[in-house]
FIROMAR-983438 format. One record per residue (C-alpha): x, y, z; residue in one letter. Coordinates in pm, whole numbers, padded with zeros to 5 digits, always signed. Layout:
// FIROMAR-983438
XYZA/...
// end
This chain:
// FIROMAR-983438
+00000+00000+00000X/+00317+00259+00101X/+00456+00234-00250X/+00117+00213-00438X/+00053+00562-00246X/+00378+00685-00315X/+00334+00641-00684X/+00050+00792-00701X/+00142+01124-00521X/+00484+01163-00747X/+00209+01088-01028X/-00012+01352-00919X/+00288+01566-00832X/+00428+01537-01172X/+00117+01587-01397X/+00059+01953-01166X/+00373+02045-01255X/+00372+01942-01600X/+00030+02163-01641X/+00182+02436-01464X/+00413+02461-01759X/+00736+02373-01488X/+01091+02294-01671X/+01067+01946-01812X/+01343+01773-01641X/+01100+01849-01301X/+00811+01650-01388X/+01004+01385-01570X/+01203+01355-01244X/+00885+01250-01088X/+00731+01069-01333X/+01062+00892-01324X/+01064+00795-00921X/+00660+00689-01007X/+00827+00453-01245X/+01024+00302-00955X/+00792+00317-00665X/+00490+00189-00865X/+00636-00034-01128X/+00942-00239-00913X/+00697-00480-00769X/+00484-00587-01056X/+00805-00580-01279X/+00983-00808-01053X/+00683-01032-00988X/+00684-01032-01362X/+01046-01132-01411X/+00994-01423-01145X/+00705-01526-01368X/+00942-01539-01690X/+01107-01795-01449X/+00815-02042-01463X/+00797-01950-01868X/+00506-01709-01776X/+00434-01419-01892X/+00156-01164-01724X/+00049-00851-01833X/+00154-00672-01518X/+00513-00723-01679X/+00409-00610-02017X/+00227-00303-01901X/+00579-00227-01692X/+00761-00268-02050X/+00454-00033-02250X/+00510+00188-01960X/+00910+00195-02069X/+00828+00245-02391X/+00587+00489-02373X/+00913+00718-02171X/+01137+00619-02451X/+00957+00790-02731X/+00860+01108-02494X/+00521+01023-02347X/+00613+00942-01989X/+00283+01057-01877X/+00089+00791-02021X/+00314+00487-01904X/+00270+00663-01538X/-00055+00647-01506X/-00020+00283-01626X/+00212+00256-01342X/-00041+00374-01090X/-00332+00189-01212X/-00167-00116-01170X/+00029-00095-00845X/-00303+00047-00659X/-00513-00268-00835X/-00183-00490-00679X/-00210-00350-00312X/-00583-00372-00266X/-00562-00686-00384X/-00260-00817-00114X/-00451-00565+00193X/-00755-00767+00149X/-00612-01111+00154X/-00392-01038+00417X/-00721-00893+00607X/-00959-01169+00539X/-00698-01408+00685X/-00673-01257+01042X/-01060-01249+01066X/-01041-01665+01021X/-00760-01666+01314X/-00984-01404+01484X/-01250-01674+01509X/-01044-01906+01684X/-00999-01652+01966X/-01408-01693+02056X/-01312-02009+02243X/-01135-01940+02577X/-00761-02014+02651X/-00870-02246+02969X/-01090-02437+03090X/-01166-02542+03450X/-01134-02965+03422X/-01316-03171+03722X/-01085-03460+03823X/-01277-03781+03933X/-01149-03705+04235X/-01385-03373+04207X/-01036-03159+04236X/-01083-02877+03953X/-00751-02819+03752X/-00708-02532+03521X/-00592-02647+03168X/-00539-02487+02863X/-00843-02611+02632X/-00648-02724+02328X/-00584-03008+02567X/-00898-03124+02660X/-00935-03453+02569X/-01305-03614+02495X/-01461-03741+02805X/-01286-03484+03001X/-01557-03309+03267X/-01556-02946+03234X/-01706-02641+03520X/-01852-02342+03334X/-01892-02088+03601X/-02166-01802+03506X/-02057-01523+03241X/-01784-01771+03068X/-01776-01915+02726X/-01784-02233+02703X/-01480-02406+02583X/-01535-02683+02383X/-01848-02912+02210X/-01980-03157+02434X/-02301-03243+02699X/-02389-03111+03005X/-02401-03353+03274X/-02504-03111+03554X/-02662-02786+03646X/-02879-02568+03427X/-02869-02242+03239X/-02945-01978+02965X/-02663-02024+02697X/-02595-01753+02431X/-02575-01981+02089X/-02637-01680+01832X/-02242-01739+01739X/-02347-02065+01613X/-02737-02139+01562X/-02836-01789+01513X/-03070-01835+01765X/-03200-01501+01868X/-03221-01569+02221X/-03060-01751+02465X/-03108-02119+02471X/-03213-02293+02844X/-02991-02571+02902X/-02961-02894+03140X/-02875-03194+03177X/-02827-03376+02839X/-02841-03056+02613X/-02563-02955+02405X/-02351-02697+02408X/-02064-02549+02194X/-01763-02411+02205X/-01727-02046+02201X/-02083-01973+02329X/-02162-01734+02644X/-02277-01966+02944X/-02558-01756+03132X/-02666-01705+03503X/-02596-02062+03614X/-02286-02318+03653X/-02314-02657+03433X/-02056-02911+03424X/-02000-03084+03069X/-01896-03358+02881X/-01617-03281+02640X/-01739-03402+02314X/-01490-03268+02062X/-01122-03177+02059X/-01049-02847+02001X/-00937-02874+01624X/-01295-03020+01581X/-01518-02799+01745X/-01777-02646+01558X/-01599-02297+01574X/-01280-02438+01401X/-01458-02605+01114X/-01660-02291+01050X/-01306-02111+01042X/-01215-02405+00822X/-01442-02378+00610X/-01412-02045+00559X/-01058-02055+00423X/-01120-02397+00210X/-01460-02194+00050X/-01209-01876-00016X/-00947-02100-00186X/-01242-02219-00428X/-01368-01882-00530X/-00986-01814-00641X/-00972-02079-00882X/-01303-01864-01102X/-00999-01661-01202X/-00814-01908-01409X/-00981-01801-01743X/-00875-01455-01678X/-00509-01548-01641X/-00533-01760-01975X/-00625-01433-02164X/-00414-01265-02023X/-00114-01476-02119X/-00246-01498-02504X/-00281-01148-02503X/+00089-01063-02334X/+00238-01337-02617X/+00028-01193-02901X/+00114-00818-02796X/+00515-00872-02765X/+00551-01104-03036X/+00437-00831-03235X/+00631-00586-03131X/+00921-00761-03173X/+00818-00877-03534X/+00760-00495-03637X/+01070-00405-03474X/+01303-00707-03648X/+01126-00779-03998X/+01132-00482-04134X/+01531-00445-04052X/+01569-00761-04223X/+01421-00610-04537X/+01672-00282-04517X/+01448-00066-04345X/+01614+00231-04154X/+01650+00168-03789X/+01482+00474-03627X/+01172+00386-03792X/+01143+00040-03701X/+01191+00145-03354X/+00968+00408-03394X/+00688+00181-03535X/+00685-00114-03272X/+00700+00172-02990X/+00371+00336-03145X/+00263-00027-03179X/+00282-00067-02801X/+00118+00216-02744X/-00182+00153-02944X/-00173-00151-02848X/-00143-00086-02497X/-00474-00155-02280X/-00533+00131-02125X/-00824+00226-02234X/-00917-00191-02189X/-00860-00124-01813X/-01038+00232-01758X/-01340+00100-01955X/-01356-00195-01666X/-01237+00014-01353X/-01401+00354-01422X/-01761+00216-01422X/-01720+00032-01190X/-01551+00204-00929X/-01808+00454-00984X/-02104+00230-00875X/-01864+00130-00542X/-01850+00514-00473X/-02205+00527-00551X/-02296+00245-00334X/-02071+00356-00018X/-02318+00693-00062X/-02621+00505+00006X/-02453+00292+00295X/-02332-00008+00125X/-01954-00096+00102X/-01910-00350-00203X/-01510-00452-00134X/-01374-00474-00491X/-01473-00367-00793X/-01499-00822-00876X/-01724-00777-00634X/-01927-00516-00815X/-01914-00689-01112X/-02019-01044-01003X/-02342-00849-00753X/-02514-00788-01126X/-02512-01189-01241X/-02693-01316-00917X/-03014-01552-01016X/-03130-01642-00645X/-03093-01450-00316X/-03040-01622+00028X/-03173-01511+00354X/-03080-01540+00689X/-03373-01496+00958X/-03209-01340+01296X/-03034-00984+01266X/-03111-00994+00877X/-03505-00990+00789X/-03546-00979+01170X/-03389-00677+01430X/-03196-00949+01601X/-03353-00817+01926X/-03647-01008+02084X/-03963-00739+02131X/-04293-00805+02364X/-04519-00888+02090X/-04850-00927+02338X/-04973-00897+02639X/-05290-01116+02729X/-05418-01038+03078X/-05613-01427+03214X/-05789-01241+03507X/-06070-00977+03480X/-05947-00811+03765X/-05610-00696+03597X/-05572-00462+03294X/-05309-00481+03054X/-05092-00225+03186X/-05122-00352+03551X/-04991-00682+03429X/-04695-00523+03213X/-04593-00274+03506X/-04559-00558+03742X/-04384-00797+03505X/-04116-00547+03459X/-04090-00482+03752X/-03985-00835+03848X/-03771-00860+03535X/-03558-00513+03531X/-03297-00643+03765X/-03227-00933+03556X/-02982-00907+03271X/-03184-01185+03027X/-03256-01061+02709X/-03613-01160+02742X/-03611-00968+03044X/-03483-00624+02860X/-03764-00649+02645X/-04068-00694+02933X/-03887-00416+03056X/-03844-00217+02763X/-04249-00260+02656X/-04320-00109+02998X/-04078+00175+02929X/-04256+00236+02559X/-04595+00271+02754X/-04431+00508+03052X/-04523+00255+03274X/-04405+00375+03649X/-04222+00044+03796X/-04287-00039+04161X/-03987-00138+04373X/-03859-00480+04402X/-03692-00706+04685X/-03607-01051+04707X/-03522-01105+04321X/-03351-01429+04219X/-03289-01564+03916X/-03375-01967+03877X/-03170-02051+03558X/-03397-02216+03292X/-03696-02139+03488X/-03728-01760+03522X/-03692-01513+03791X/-03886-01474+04111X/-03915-01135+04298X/-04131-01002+04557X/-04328-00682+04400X/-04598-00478+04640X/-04573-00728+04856X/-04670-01028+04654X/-04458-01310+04509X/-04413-01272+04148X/-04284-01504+03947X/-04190-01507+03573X/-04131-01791+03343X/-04171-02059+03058X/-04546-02104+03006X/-04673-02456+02985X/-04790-02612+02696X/-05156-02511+02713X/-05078-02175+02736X/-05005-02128+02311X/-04918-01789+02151X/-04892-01741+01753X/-04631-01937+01607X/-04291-01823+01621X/-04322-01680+01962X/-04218-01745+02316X/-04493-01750+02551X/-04429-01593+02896X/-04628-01687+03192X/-04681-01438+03504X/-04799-01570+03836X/-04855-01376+04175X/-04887-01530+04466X/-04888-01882+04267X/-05193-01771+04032X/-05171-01758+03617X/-05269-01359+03603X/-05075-01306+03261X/-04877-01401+02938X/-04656-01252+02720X/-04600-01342+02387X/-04185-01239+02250X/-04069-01229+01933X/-03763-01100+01738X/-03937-00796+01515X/-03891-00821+01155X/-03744-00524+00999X/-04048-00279+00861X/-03889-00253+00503X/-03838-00671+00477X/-04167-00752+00296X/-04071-00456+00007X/-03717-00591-00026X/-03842-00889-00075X/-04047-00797-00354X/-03783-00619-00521X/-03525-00879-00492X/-03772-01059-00678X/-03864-00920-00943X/-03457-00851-00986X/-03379-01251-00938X/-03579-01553-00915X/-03757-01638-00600X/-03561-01635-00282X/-03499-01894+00001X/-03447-01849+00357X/-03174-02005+00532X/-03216-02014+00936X/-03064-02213+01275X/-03405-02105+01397X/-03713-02328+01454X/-03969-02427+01172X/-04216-02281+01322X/-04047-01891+01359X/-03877-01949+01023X/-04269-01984+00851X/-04433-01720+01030X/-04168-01439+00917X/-04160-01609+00593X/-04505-01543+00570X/-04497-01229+00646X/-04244-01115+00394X/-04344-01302+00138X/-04068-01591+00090X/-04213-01912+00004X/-03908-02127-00023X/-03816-02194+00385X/-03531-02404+00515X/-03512-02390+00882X/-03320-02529+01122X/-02983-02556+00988X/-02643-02509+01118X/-02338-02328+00937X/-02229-02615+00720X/-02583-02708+00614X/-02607-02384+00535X/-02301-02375+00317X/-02469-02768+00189X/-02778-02561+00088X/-02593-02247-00102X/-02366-02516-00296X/-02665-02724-00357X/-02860-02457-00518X/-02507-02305-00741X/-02468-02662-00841X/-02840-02638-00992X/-02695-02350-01189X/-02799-02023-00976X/-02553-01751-00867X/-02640-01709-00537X/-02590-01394-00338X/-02628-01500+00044X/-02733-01226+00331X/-02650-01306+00663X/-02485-01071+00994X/-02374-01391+01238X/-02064-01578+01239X/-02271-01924+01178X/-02322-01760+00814X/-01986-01704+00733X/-01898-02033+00546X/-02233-01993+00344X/-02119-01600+00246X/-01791-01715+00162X/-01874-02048-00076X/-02160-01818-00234X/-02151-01632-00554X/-02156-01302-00324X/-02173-01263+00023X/-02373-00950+00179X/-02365-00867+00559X/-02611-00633+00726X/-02311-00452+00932X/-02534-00279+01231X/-02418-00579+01439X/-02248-00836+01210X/-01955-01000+01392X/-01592-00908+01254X/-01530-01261+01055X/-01872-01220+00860X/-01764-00831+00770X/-01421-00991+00704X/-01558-01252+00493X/-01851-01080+00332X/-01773-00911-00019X/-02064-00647+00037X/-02126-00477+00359X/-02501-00327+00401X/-02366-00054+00656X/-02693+00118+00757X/-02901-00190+00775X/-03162-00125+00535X/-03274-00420+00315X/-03393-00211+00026X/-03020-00162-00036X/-03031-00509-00180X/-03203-00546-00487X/-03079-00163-00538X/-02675-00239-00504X/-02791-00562-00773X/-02968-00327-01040X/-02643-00101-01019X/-02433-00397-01074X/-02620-00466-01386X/-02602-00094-01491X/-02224-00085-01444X/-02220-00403-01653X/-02365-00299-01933X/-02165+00011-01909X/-01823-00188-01907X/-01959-00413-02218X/-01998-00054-02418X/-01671+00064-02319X/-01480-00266-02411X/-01649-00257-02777X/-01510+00105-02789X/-01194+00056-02606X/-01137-00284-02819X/-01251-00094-03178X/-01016+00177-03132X/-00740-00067-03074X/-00787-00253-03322X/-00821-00004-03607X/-00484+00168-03464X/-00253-00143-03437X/-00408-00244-03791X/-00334+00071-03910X/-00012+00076-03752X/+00048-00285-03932X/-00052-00201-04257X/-00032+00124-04353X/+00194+00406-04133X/+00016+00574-03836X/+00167+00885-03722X/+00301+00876-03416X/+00103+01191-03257X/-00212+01053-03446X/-00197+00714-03252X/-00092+00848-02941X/-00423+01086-02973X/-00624+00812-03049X/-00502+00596-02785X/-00565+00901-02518X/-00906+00984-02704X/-01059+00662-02641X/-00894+00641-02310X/-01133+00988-02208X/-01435+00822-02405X/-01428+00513-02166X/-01319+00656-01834X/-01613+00963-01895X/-01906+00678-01975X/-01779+00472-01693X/-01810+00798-01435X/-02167+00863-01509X/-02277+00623-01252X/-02132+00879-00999X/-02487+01051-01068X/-02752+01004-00747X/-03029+00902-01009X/-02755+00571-01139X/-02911+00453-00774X/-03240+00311-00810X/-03488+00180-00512X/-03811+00054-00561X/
// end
């Protein structure tokens, strides 16, 4: 990145002085040290590839670039120069970025773990060395460190890392737990399951890096051009450079027609009729709060057939909401029962909690005090509220709310009085994303670690028909490979670190960013940074704009090439005449490709 900005600033450096009308040998002095601090990498990376009989086209546009300074237009090969060494750094700063986030993810599991002897004497170990069948303590508050059953105790486990559950799941004995999660209010003590390097955290990590080596290997028909083209371009250089000396011809000119020859032939304008457009719908995009990482990225957005949903944190809030209050005594009202529900709840820190208390807040509820609280973990809290007992928990099974959400049952003094229905909120703009999405792709799916039942009620309501719940991060990734093996380009849309292996085996991975965890905004290639959905199908129609503008500019780029060299080749082009017409169509593309800088190129529905 250091010498890719360097360049650049001698480049800009040079061309003000060059306008400014400065002394020649001041502006060539900097276009000169460009030369160096842009083109040394990519030359020698080039050199290494001769090595392996290879030749890329970061090499030949290093020797156009030389060329272009030996017959007196240094400015051009700069800017070649630039283009190229910026292209080569972003490249290397993302890899290099994407790679901590997977060793990031192996950090969510803690460095110990508190073993239980069967002598019942508890030994601190480091938890790469837990062996299966090892016994395990999990105090309140710590994560737990590796896959396995609880034999004891019970709690309220934070799983969102892995299910994408939205809420904490109640554990006891004989439920399973996973590395990496956030153990709750209570102690449990569990049966390792899984080493370490097997843990459901590590093979999402795994998978992750495996599903990033794959997407690399779509880039092998690119390099074949590229080495047809490099061959083509300085075997015939080197043919109108020799032949003609063979037949007599004066030396100056030879030289002087394979230099205009690479010039002409130089793609320049090939590369500012991809970039420019595209680049322009990134800067577009970042206005409207979406971060699309590479211009690739850009470009593959506008060939998606099917979109894939996640449920929590994506079409939902990702925060669990008091969805209703039913009152089961006529002698309460509704906001009796709320005020005193919250009032039991607010000293507890369980999500479901937050949101009894937040309803009460919404309605400016005024909370009587409370003494005696206690929190029983997997059953619910107990407190003692205007002097009565109150206690708050699971409801029983006859007690049944709308699909989808968790019933709630309040009792005073050991009698039913209430019951509250929570739910994670869907995000107000879902069901018109949706639709849009839709009418941009074919019909989308959603993908969820959430229950059946949840999964078909907010498919319902935003109108997604194709529902496939229940799954965890590598049957997600099973599903997304399952329907790109049928033929669709699928663009996945998740925010938890379960989805990660699905975003990064996808066609394109999008992550809403509000609160997406660092791996998924590693390993996403499109970031929806103010968390609106409508974003969607909008960043996907200007993906297919800034295709079709980089189609038109490669017919223009690739007509005015062609006429030049073959005018070059067959008849005698004037040196100033080609280097004009090179530079024209260079203008033409890059000006087409910037009109999707306008605010109207951005289109929601």
């Amino acid at each position: 990145m250091r010498w890719a900005a360097a360049a650049l600033g001698l480049f800009l450096a040079g061309l003000g002085l060059q306008l400014a009308g400065a002394p020649a040998w001041s502006w060539w002095a900097l276009y000169l040290a460009c030369y160096v601090t842009g083109g040394w990498e990519p030359g020698l990376a080039g050199l290494q590839a001769l090595r392996e009989k290879t030749l890329d086209v970061d090499l030949l546009m290093v020797l156009a670039a030389i060329g272009a300074a030996s017959i007196g237009e240094i400015t051009d090969g700069a800017l070649l120069i630039v283009i190229f060494a910026t292209s080569g750094a972003l490249e290397a700063l993302a890899t290099a970025r994407t790679e901590d986030s997977v060793r990031g993810l192996l950090n969510l599991a803690p460095d110990t773990a508190t073993v239980v002897t069967a002598d019942g004497v508890e030994q601190v170990r480091p938890a790469a060395e837990l062996e299966v069948g090892d016994e395990v303590l999990i105090r309140p508050g710590e994560r737990v460190p590796a896959d396995g059953t609880v034999l004891s105790g019970a709690s309220d486990v934070d799983q969102a890392t892995i299910t994408g559950e939205p809420l904490p799941v109640d554990v006891s004995a004989g439920s399973e737990v996973f590395a990496g999660t956030l153990n709750g209010t209570g102690s449990l003590r569990v049966w390792v399951g899984r080493r370490a390097e097997n843990s459901v955290v590590a093979r999402i990590a795994a998978l992750v890096e495996e599903a990033g080596q794959t997407k690399a290997r779509t880039q092998l028909f690119i390099e074949k051009v590229e080495q047809r083209y490099s061959i083509g371009m300085v075997a015939a250089t080197v043919a109108l450079f020799t032949i003609p000396l063979l037949f007599g011809s004066d030396l100056r000119e030879s030289l002087l027609r394979a230099m205009t020859f690479m010039i002409v032939a130089s793609p320049c304008a090939v590369v500012l009729a991809t970039m420019p457009p595209l680049l322009a719908a990134i800067a577009n995009a970042g206005r409207h709060g979406v971060l699309v990482k590479s211009a690739v990225v850009m470009e593959r957005l506008g060939t998606t057939t099917k979109v894939a949903f996640d449920k929590t944190g994506t079409l939902t809030r990702g925060t669990p909401e008091v969805a209703e209050v039913r009152v089961l005594r006529d002698a309460w009202s509704r906001d009796e029962l709320l005020r005193v529900a919250a009032a039991a709840e607010r000293p507890s820190e369980h999500p479901l909690a937050t949101a009894v208390v937040r309803a009460a807040e919404r309605e400016e509820l005024s909370l009587p005090p409370t003494d005696e609280f206690a929190a029983l973990p997997g059953r619910g809290v107990t407190a003692r509220v205007e002097g009565h007992r109150v206690e708050i928990g699971a409801a029983p099974a006859e007690f049944e709310v709308q699909p989808g959400h968790t019933p709630v049952l309040v009792r005073r003094d050991g009698e039913p009085i209430g019951l509250l229905a929570i739910t994670d909120q869907p995000r107000p703009e879902a069901p018109e994303a949706v639709s849009a999405t839709r009418q941009l792709t074919s019909e989308p799916v959603l993908l969820t670690g959430d229950t059946a039942a949840g999964a078909g009620e907010l498919a319902a309501h935003v109108g997604i028909s194709d529902v496939r719940a229940g799954l965890l991060p590598e049957q997600k990734l099973d599903e997304v490979d399952g329907m790109q093996s049928a033929g669709h380009r699928v663009a996945f849309v998740g925010d938890g670190i379960n989805d990660a292996p699905a975003m990064a085996t996808a066609h394109a991975g999008i992550a809403m960013g509000g609160a997406a965890s660092d791996l998924t905004l590693q390993t996403a290639d499109t970031i929806i940074v103010r968390d609106d959905l409508n974003a969607i199908p909008a960043v996907i129609d200007l993906s297919r704009r800034a295709r079709r503008v980089v189609t038109a500019n490669l017919v223009i780029a690739g007509t005015f090439i062609a006429v030049l060299a073959t005018w070059d080749l067959v008849g005698h082009l004037p040196l100033p005449l080609g280097v004009a017409g090179h530079e024209g169509s260079t203008v033409l593309v890059a000006l087409n490709g910037l009109r999707l800088l306008r605010k109207k190129a951005w289109k929601t529905r």
